[in-house]
C-alpha positions in Angstrom: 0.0 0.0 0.0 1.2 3.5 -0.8 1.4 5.6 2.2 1.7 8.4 0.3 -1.8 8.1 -0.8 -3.7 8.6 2.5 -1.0 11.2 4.1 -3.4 13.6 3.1 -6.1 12.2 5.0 -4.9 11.1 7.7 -3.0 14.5 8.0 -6.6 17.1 7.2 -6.9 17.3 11.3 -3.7 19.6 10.9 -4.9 21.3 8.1 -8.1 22.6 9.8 -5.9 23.3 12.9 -4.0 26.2 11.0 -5.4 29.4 9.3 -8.3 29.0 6.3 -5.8 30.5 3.7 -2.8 28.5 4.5 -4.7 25.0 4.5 -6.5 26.5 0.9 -2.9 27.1 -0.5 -1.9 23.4 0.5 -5.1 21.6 -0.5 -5.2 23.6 -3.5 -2.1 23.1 -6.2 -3.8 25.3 -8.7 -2.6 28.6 -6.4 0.5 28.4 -5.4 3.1 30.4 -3.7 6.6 31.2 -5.6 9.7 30.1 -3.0 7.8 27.2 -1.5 6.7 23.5 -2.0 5.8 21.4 -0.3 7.2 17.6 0.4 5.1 14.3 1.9 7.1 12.0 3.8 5.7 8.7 4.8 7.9 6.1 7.3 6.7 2.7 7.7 8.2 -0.5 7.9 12.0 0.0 6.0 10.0 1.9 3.2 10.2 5.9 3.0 8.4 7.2 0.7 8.8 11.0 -0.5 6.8 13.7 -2.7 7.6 16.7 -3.7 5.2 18.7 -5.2 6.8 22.4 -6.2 6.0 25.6 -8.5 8.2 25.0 -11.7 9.2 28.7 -11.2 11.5 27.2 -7.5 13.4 24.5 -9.9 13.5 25.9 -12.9 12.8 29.6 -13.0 10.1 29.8 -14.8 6.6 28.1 -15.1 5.6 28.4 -19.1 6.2 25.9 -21.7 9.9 25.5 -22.9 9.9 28.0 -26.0 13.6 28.2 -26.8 16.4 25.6 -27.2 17.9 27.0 -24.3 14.7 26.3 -22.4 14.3 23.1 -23.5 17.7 21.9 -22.0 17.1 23.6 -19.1 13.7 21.4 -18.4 16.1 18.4 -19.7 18.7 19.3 -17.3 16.2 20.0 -14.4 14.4 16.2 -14.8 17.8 15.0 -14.7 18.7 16.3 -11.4 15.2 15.5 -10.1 16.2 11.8 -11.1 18.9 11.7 -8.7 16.6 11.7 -5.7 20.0 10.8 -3.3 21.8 13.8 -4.5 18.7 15.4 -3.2 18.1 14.1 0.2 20.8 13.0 2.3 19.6 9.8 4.0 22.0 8.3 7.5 24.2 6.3 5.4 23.8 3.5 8.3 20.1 3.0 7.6 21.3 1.9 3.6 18.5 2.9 1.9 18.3 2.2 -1.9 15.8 4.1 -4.3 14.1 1.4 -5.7 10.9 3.9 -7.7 10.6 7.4 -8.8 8.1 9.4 -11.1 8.5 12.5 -12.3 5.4 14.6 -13.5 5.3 17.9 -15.2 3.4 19.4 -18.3 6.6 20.9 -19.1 8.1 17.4 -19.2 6.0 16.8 -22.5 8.1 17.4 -25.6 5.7 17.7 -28.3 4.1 21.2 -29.5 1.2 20.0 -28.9 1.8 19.6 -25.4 2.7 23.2 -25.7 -0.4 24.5 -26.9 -2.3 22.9 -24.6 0.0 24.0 -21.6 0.5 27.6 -22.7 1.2 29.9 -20.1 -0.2 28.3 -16.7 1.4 28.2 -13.4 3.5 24.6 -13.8 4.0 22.9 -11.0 6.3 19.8 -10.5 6.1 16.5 -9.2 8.8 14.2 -8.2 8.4 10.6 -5.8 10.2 8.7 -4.5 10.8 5.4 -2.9 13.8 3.9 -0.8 13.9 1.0 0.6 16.0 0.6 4.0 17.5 -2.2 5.2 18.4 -0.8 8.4 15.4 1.1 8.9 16.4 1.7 12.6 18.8 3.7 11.8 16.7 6.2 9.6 16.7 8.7 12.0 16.4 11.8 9.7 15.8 13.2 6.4 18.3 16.2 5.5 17.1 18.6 2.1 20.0 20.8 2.6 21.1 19.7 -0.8 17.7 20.1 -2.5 17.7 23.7 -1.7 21.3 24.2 -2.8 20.4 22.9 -5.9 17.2 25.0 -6.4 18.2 28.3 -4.3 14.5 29.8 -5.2 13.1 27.0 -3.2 13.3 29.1 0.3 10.6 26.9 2.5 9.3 23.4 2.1 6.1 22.8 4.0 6.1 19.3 5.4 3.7 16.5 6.5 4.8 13.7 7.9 3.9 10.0 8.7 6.0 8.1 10.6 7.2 6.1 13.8 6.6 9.2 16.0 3.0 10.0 14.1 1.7 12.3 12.2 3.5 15.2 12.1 3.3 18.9 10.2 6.4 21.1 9.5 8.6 23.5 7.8 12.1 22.8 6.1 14.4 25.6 5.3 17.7 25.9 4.0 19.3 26.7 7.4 16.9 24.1 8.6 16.4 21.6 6.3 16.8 18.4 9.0 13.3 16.9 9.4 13.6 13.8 12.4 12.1 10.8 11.7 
């Protein structure tokens, strides 16, 4: 079963807890906020799961189809580093946690015009997950995106839910705090 799935249920006590507007702006990926995404983290059983679900504009810097070459690579280059999830989290190296899935999901992943025109000029946002499996799962003690926002320096917050030994748990990452304990 995919954690991942019912985090959001199992998390929409927290939601309610905090302000209207703030629980609209997480519910609700059609408005989004420029500088921050948001990242689901389930722990159960060896298997951590992540999502990351971010404005196009914090990885890439901007949110409209690719309509240069130069564009184009840039999209390339940025699904690239999205597909190296363990140059994006650092993970305790004791816990040995392989990546064993990922998807990546994007309108401006589709390379076809035609994918263009029906994109056009919306607000992209980005979605990357990502499974590990640990085979010391004892030792998984944190979650670290420090590199994540070195590699996308626009990405200033990360708004975190979390499902794991301790709970269920709500949160903020940022790049001078970007340890999240498991």
């Amino acid at each position: 079963m995919h954690l991942l799935l019912i985090l959001p249920l199992l998390l929409s006590p927290l939601a309610v807890a905090g302000d209207h507007e703030h629980a609209h702006a997480q519910a609700s990926l059609g408005r989004h906020e420029h500088g921050v995404g948001e990242l689901d983290v389930a722990l159960e059983s060896g298997v951590l799961e992540l999502e990351l679900r971010s404005p196009a504009a914090n990885l890439l810097g901007f949110e409209h189809a690719p309509r240069s070459a130069e564009e184009h690579r840039q999209v390339a280059r940025l699904r690239e580093q999205l597909g190296q999830a363990q140059a994006l989290f650092d993970l305790p190296a004791a816990a040995d946690c392989r990546l064993t899935a990922q998807q990546l999901d994007s309108p401006l992943f589709a390379t076809t015009d035609h994918a263009h025109d029906e994109h056009g000029d919306a607000h992209s946002e980005i979605h990357a997950r990502y499974r590990f499996d640990c085979h010391a799962p004892a030792a998984l003690d944190a979650l670290d995106a420090a590199p994540l926002f070195r590699a996308f320096p626009a990405t200033t917050r990360l708004q975190v839910q979390l499902i794991g030994p301790r709970g269920q748990q709500g949160g903020e990452m940022r790049a001078g705090a970007s340890r999240l304990a498991l």
